[in-house]
N, CA, C and O atoms as a CHARMM CRD file, in Angstrom:
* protein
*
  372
    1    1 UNK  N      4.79300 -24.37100  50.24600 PROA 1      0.00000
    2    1 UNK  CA     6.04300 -24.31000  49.52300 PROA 1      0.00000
    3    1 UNK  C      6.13300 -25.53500  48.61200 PROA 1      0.00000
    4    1 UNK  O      5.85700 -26.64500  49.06700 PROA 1      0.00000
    5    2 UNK  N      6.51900 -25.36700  47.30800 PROA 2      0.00000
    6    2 UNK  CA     6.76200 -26.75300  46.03800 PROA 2      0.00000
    7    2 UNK  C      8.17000 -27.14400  46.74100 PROA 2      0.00000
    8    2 UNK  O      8.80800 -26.28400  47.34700 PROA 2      0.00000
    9    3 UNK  N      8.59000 -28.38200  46.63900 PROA 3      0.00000
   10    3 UNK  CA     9.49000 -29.54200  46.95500 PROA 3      0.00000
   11    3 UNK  C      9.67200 -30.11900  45.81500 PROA 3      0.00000
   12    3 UNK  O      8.61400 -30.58300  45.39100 PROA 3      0.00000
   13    4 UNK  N     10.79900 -30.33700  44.95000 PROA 4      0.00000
   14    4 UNK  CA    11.11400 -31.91700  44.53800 PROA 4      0.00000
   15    4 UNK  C     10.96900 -32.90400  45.27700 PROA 4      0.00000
   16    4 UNK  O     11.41400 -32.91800  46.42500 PROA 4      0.00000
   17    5 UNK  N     10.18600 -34.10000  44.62900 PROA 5      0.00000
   18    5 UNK  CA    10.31300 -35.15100  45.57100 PROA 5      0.00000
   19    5 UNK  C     11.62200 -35.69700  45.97400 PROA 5      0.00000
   20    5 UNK  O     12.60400 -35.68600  45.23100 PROA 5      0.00000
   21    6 UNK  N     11.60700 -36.22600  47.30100 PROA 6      0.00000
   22    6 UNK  CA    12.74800 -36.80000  47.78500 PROA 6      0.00000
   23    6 UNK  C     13.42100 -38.00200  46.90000 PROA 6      0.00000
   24    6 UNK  O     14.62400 -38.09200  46.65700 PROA 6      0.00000
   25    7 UNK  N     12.67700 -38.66300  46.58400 PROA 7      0.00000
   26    7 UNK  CA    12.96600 -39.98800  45.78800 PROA 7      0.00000
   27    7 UNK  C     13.20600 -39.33800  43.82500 PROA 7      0.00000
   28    7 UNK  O     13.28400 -40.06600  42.83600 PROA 7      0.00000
   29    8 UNK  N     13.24800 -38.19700  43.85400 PROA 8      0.00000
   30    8 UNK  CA    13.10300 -38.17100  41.90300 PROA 8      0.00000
   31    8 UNK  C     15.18900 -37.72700  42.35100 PROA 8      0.00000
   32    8 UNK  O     15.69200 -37.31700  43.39800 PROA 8      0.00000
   33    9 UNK  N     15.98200 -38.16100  40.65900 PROA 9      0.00000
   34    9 UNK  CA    17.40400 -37.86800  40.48200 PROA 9      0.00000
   35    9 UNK  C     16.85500 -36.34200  40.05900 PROA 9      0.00000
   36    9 UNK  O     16.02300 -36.01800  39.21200 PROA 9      0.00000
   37   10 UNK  N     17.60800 -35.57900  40.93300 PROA 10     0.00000
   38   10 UNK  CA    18.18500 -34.05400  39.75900 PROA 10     0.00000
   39   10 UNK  C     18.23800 -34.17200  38.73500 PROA 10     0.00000
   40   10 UNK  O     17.54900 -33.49700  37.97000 PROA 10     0.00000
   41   11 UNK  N     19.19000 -35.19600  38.29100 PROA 11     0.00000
   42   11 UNK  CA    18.81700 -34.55200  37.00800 PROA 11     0.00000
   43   11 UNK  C     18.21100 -34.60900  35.81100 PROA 11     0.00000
   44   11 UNK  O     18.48800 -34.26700  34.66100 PROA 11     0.00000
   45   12 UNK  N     17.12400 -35.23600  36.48800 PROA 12     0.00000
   46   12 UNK  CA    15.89200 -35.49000  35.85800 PROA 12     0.00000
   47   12 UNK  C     15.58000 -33.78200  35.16600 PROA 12     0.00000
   48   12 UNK  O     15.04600 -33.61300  34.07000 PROA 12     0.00000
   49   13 UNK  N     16.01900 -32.70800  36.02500 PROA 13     0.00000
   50   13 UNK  CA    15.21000 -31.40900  35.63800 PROA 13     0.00000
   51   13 UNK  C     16.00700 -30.89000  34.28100 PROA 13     0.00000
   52   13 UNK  O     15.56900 -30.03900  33.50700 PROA 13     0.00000
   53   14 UNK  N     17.56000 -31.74300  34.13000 PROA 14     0.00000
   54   14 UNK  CA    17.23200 -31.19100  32.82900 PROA 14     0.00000
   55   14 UNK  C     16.93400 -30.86400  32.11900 PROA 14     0.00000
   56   14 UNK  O     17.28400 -29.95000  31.37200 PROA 14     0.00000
   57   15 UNK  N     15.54500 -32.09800  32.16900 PROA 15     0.00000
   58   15 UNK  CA    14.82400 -32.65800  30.92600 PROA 15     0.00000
   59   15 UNK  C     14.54400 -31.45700  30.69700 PROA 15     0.00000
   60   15 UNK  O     14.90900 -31.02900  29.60200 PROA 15     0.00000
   61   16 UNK  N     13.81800 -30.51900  31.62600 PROA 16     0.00000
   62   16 UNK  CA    13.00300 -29.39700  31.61000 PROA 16     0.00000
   63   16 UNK  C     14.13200 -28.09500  31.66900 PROA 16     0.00000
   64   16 UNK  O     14.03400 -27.34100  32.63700 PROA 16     0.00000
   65   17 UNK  N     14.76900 -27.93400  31.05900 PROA 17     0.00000
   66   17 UNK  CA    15.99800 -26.63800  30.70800 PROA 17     0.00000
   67   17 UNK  C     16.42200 -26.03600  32.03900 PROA 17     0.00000
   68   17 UNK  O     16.62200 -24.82200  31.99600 PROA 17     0.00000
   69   18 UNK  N     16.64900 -26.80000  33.53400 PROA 18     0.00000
   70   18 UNK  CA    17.63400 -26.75700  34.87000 PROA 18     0.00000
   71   18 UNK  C     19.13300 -26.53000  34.12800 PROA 18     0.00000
   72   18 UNK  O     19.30900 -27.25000  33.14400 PROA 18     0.00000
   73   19 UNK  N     19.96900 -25.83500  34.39700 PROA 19     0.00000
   74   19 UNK  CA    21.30400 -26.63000  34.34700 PROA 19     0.00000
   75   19 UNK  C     21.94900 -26.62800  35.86000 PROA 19     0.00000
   76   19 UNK  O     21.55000 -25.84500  36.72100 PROA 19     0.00000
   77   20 UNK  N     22.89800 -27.50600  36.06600 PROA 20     0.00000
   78   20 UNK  CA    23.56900 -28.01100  36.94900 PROA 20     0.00000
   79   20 UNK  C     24.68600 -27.15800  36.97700 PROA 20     0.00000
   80   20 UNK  O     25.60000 -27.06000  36.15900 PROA 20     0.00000
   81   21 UNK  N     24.43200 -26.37500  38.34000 PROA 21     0.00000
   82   21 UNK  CA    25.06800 -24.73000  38.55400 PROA 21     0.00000
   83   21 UNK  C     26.66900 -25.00300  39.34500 PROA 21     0.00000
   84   21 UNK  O     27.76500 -24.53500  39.03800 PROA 21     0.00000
   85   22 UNK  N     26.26400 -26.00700  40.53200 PROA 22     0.00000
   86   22 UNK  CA    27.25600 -25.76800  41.52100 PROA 22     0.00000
   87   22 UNK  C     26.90500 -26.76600  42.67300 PROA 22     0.00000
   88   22 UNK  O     26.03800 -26.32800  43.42900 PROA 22     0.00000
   89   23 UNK  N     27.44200 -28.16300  43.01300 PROA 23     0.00000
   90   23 UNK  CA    27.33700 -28.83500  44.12500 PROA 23     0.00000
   91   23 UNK  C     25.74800 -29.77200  43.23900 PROA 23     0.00000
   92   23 UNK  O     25.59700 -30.02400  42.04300 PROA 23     0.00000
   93   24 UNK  N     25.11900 -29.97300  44.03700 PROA 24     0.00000
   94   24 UNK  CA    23.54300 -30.01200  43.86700 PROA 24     0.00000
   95   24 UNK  C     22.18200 -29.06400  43.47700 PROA 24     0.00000
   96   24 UNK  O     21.01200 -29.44700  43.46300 PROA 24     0.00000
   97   25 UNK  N     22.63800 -27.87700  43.20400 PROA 25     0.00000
   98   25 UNK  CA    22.16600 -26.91100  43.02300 PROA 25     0.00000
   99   25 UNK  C     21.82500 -26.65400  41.11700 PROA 25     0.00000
  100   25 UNK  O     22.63400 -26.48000  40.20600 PROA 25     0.00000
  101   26 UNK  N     20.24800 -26.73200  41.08700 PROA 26     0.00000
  102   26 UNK  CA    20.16000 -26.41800  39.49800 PROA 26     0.00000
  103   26 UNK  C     19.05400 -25.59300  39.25600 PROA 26     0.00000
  104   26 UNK  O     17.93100 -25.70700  39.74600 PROA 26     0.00000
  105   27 UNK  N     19.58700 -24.48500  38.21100 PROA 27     0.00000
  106   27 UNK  CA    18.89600 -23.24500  37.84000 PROA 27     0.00000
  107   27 UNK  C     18.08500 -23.45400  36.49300 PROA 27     0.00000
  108   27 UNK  O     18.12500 -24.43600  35.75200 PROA 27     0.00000
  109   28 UNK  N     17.37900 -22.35500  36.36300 PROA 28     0.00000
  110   28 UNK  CA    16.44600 -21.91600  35.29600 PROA 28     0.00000
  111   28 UNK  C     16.51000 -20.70700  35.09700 PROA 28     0.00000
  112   28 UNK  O     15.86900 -19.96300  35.83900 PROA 28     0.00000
  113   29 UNK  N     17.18700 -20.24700  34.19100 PROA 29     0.00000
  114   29 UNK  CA    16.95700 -18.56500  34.20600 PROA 29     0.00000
  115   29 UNK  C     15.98100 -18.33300  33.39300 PROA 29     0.00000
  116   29 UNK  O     15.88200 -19.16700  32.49300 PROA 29     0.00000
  117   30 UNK  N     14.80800 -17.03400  33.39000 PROA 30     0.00000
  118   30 UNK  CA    14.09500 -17.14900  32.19300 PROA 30     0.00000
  119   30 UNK  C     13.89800 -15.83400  31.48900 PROA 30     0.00000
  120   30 UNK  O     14.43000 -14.80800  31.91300 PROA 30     0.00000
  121   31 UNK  N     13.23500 -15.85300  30.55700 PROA 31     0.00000
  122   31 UNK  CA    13.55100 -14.65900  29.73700 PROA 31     0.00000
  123   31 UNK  C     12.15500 -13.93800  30.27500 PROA 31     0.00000
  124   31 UNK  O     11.10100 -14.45700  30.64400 PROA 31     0.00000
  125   32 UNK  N     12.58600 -12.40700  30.16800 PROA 32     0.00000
  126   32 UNK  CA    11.84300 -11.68500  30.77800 PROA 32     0.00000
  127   32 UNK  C     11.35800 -10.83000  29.35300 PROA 32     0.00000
  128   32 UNK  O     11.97500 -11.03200  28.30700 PROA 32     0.00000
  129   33 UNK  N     10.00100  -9.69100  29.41100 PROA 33     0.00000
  130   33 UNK  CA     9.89100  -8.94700  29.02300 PROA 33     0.00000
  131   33 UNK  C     10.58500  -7.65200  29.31200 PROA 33     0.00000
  132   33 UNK  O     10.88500  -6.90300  28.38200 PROA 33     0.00000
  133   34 UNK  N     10.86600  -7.33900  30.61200 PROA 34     0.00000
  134   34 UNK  CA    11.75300  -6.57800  31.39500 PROA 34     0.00000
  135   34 UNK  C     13.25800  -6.74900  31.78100 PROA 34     0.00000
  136   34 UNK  O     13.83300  -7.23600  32.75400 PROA 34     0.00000
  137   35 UNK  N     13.60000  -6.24200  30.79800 PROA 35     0.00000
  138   35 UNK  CA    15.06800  -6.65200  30.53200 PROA 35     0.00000
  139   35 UNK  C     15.81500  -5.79800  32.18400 PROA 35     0.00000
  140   35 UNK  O     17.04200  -5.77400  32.09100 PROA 35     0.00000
  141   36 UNK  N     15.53500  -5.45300  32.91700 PROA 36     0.00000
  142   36 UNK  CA    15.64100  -4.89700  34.32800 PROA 36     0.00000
  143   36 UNK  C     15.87800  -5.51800  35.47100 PROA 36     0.00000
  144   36 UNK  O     16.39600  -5.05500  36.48700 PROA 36     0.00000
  145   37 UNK  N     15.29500  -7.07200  35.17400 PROA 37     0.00000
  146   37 UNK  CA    14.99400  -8.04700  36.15500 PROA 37     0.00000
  147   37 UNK  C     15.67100  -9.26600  35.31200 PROA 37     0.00000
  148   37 UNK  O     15.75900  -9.47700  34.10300 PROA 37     0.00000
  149   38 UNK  N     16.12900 -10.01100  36.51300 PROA 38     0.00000
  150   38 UNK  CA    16.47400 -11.31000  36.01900 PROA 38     0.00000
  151   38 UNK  C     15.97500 -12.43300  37.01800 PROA 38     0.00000
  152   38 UNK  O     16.18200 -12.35700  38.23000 PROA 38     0.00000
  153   39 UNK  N     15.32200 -13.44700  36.43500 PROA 39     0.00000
  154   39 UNK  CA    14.72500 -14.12500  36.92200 PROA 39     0.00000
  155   39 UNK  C     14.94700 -15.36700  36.94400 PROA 39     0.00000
  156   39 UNK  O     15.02300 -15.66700  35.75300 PROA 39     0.00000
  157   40 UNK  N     15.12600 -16.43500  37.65000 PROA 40     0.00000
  158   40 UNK  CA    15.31700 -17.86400  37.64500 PROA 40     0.00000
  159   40 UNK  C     14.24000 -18.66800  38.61900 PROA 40     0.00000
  160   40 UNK  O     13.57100 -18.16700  39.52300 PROA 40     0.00000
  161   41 UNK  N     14.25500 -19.96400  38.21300 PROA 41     0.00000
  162   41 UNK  CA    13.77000 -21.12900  39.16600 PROA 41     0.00000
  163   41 UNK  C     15.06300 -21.71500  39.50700 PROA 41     0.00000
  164   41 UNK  O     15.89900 -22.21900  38.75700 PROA 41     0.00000
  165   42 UNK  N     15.08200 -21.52400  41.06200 PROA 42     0.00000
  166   42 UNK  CA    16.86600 -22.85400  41.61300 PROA 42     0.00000
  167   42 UNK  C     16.13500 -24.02400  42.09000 PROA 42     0.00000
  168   42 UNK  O     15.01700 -23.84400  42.57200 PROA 42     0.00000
  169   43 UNK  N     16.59000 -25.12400  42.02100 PROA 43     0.00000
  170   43 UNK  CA    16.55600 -26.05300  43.50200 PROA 43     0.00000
  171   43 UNK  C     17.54800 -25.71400  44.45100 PROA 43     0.00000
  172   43 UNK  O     18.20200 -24.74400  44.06800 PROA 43     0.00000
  173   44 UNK  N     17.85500 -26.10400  45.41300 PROA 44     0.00000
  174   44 UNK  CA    19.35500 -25.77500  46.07000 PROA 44     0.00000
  175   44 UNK  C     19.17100 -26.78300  47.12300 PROA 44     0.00000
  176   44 UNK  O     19.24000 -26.47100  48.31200 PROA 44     0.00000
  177   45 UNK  N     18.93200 -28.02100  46.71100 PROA 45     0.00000
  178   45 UNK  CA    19.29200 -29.28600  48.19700 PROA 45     0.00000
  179   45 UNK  C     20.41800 -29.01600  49.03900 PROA 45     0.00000
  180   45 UNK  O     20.62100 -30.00100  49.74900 PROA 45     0.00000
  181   46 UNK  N     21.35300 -27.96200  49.28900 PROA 46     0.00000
  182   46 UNK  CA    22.61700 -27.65500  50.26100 PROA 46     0.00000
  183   46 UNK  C     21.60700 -27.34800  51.43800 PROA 46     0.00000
  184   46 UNK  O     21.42100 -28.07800  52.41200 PROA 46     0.00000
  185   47 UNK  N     21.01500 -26.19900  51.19200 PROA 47     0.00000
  186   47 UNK  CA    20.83500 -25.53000  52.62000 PROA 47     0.00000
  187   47 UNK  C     19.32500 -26.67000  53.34500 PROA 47     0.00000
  188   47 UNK  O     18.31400 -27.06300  52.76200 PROA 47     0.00000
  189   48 UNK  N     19.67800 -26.84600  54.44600 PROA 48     0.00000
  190   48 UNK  CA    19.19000 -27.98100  55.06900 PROA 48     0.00000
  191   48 UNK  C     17.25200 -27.51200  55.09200 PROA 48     0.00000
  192   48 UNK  O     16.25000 -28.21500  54.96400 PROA 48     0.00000
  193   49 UNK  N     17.43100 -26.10900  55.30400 PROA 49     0.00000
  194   49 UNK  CA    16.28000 -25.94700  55.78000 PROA 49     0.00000
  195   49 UNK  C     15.00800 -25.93100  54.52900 PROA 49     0.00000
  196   49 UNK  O     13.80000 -26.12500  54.39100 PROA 49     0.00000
  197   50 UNK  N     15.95800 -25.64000  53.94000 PROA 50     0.00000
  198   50 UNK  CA    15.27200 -25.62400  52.16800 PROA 50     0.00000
  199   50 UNK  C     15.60300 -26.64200  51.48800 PROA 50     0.00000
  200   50 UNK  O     15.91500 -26.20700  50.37900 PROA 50     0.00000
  201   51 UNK  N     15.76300 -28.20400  51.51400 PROA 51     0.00000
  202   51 UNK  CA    16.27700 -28.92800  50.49400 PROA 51     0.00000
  203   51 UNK  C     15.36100 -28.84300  49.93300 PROA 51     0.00000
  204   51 UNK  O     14.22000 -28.49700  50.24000 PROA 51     0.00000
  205   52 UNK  N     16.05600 -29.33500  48.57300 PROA 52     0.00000
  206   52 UNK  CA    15.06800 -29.29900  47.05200 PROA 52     0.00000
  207   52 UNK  C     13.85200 -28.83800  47.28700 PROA 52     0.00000
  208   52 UNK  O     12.96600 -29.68900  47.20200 PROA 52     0.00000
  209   53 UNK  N     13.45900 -27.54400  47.61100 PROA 53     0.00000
  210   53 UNK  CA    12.77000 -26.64000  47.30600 PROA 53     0.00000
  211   53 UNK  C     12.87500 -26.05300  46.29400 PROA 53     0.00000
  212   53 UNK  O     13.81100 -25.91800  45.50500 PROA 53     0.00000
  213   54 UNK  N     11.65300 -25.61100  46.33000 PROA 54     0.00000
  214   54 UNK  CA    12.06000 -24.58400  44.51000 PROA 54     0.00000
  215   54 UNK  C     11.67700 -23.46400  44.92600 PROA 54     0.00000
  216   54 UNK  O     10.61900 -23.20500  45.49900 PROA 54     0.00000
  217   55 UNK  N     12.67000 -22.65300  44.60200 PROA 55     0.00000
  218   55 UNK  CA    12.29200 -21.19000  44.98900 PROA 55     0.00000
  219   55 UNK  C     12.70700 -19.87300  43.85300 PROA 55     0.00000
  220   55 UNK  O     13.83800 -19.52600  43.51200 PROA 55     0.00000
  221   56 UNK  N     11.79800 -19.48100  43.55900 PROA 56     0.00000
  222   56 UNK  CA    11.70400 -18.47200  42.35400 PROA 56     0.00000
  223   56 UNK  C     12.54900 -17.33300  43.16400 PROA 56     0.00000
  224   56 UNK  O     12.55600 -16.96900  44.34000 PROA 56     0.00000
  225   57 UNK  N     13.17000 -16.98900  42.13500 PROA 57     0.00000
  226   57 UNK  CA    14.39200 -15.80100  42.32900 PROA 57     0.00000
  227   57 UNK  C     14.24000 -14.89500  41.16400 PROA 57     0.00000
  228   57 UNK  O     14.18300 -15.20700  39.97400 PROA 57     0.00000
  229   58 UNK  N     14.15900 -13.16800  41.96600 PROA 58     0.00000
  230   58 UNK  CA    14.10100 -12.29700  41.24800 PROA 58     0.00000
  231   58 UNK  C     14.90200 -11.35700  41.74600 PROA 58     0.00000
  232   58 UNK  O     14.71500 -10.86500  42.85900 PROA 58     0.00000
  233   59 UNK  N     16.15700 -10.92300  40.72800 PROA 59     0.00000
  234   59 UNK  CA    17.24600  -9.80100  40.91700 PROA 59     0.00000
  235   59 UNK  C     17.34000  -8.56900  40.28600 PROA 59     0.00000
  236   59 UNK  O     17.71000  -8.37500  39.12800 PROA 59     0.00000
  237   60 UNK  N     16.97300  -7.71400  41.13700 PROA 60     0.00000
  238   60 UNK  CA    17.17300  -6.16400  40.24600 PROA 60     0.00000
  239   60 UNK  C     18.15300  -5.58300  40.42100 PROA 60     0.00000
  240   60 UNK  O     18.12000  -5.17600  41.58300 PROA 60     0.00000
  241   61 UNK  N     19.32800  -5.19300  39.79300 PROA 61     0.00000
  242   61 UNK  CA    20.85200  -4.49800  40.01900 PROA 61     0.00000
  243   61 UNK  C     20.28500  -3.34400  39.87200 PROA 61     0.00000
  244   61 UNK  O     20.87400  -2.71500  40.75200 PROA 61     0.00000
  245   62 UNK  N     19.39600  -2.43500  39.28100 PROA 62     0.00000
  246   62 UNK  CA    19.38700  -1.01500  39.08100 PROA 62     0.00000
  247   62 UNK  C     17.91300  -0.76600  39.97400 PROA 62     0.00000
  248   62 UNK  O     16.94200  -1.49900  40.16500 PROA 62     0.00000
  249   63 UNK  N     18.34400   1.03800  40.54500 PROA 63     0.00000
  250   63 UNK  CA    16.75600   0.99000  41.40700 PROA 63     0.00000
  251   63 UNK  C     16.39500   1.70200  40.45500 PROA 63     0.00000
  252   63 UNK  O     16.98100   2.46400  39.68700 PROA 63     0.00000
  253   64 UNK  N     14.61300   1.13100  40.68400 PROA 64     0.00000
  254   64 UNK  CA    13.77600   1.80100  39.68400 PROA 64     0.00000
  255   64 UNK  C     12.35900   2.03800  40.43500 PROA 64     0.00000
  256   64 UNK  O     12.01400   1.70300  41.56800 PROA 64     0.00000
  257   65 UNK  N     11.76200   2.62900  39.57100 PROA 65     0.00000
  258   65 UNK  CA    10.50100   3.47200  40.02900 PROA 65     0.00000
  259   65 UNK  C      9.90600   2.10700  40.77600 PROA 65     0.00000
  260   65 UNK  O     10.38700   1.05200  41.18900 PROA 65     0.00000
  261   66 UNK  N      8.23100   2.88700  40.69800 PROA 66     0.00000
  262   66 UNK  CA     7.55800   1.99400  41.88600 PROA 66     0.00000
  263   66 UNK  C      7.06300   0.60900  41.33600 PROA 66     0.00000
  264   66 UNK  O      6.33100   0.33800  40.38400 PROA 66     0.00000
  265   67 UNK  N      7.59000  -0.03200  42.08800 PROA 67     0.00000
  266   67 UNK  CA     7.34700  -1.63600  41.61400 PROA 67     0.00000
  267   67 UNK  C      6.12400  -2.10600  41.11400 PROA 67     0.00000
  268   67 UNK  O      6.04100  -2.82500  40.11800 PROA 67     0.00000
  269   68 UNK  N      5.02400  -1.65300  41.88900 PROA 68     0.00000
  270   68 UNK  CA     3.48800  -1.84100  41.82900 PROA 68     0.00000
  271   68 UNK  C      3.00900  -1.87500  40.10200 PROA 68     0.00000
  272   68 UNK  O      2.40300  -2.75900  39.49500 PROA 68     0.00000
  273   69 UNK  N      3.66900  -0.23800  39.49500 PROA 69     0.00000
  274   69 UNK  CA     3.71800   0.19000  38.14000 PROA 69     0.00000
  275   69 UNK  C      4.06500  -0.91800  37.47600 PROA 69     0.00000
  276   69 UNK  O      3.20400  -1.23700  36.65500 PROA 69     0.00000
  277   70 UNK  N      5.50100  -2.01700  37.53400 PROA 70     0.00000
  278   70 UNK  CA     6.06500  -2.52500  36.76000 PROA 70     0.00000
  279   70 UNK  C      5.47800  -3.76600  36.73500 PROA 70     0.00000
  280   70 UNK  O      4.98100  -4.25800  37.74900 PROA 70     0.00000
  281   71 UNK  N      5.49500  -4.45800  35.39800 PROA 71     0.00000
  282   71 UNK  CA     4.93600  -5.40000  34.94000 PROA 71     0.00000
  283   71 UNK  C      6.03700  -6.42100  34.67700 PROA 71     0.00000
  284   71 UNK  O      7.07100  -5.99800  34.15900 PROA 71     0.00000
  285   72 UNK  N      5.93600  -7.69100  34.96800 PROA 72     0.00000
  286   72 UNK  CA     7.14000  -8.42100  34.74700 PROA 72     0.00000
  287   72 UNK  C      6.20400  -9.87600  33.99200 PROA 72     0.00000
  288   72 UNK  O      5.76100 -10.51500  34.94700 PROA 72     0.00000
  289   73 UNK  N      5.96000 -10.27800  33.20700 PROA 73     0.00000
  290   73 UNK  CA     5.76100 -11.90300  32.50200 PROA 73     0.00000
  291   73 UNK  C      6.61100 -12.42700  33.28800 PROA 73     0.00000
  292   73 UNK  O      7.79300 -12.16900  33.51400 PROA 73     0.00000
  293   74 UNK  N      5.40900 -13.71700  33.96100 PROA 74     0.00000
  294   74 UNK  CA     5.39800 -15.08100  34.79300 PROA 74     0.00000
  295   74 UNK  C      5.03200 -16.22400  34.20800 PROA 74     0.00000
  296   74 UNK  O      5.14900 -17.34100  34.71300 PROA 74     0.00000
  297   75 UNK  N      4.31500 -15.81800  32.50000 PROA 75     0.00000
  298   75 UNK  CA     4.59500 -16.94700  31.96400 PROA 75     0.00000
  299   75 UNK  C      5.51800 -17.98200  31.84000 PROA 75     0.00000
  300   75 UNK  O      5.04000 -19.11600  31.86900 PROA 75     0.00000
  301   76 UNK  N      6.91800 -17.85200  31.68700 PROA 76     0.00000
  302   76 UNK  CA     7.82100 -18.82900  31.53800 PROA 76     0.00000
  303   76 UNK  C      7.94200 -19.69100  32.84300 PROA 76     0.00000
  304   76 UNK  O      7.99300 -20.91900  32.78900 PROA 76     0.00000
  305   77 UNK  N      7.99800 -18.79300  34.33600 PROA 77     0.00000
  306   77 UNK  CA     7.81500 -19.48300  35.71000 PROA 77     0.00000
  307   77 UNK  C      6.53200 -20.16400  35.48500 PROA 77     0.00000
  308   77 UNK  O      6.56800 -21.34800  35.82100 PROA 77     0.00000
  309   78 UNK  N      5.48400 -19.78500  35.04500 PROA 78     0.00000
  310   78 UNK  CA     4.28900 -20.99800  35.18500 PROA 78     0.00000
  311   78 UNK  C      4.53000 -22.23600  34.20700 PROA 78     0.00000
  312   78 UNK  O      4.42000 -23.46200  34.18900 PROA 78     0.00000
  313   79 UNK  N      4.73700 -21.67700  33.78700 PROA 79     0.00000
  314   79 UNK  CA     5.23100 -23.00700  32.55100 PROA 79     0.00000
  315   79 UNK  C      5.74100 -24.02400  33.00900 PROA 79     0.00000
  316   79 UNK  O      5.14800 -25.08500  33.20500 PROA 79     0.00000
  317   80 UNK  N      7.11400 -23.75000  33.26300 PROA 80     0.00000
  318   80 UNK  CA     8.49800 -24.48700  34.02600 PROA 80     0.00000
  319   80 UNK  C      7.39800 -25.55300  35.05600 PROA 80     0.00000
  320   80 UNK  O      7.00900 -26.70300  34.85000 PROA 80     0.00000
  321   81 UNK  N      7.09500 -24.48300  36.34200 PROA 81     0.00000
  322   81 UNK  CA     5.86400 -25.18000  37.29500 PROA 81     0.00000
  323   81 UNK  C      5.11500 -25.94100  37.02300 PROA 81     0.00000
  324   81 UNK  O      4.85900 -26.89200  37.76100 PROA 81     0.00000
  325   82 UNK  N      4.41200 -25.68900  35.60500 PROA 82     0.00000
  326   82 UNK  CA     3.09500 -26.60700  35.37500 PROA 82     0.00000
  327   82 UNK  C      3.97500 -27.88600  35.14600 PROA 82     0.00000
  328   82 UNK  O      3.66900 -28.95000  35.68400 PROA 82     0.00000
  329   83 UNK  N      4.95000 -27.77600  34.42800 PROA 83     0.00000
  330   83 UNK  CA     5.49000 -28.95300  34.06100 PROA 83     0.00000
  331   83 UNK  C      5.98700 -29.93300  34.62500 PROA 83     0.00000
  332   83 UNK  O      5.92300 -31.09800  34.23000 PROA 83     0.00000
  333   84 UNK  N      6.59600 -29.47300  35.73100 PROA 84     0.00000
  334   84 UNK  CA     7.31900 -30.30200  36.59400 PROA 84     0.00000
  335   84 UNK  C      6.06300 -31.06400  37.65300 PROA 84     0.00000
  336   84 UNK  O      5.97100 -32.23500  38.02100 PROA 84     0.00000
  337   85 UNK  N      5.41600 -30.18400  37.86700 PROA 85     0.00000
  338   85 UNK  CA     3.81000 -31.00900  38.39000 PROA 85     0.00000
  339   85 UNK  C      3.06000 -31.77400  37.76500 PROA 85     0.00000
  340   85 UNK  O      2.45000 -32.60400  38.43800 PROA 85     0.00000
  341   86 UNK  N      2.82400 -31.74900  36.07300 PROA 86     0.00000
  342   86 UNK  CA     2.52900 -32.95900  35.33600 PROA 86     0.00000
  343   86 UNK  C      3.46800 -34.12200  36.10200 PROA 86     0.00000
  344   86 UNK  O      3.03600 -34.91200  36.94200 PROA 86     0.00000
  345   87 UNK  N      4.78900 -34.04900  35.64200 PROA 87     0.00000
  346   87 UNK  CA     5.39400 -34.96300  35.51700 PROA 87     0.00000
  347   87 UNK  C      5.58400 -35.44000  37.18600 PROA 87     0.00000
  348   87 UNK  O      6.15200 -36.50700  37.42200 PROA 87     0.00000
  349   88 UNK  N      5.33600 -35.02400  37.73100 PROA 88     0.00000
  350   88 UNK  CA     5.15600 -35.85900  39.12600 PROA 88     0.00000
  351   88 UNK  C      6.14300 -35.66700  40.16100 PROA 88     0.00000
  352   88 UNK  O      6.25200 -36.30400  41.20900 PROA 88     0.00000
  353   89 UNK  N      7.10200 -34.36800  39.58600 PROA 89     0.00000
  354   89 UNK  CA     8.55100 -34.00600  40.81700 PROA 89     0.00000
  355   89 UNK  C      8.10400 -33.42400  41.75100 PROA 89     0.00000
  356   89 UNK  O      8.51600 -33.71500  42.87400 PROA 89     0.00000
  357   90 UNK  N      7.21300 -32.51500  41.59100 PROA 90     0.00000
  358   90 UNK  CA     6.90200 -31.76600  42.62100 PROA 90     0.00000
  359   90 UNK  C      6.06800 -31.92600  43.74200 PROA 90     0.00000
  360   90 UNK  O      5.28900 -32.84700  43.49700 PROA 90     0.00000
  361   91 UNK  N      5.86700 -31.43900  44.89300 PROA 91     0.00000
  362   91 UNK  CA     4.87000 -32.03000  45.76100 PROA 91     0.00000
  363   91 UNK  C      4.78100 -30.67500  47.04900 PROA 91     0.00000
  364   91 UNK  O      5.82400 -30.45300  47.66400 PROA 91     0.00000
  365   92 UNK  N      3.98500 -30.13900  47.26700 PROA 92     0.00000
  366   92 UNK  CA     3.32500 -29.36700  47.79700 PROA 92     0.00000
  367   92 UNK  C      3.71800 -29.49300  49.42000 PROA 92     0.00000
  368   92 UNK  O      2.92500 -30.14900  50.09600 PROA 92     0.00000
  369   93 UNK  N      4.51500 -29.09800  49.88500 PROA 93     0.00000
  370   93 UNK  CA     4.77000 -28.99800  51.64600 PROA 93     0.00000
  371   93 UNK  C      4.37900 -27.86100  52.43200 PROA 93     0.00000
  372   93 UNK  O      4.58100 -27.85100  53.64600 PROA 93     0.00000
């Protein structure tokens, strides 16, 4: 599982297009090819068991055929990722 490091400020992830959602909690929504799905990167340091974890979030409001079929671009999530691992927030638990 990716971690923010314990020692980096939040809101450092600005830098990298986070905004500051609610409490400690900061999102990334990203643009999809599949306008069907909506997709974000959160941190969410609240819930104890997950602090500043990063955990990719994907929401589908409408049901649709078989998932396997559907194609969704992860470019923008790799991106976001690569970046924050250059820069030294992240750390592998």
């Amino acid at each position: 599982m990716l971690k923010i490091r314990d020692d980096v400020d939040l809101k450092e992830l600005e830098k990298y297009g986070f905004k500051h959602i609610i409490n400690d909690t900061y999102s990334k929504e990203m643009n999809n090819s599949d306008d069907r799905y909506e997709t974000s990167i959160l941190v969410n340091p609240l819930n104890k068991e997950t602090e500043n974890h990063v955990v990719y979030y994907m929401n589908n409001d409408e049901k649709i055929g078989n998932i396997e079929e559907d194609y969704t671009d992860l470019t923008g999530e790799l991106d976001t990722l690569y970046d924050l691992i250059k820069a030294d927030l992240i750390i592998k638990e």
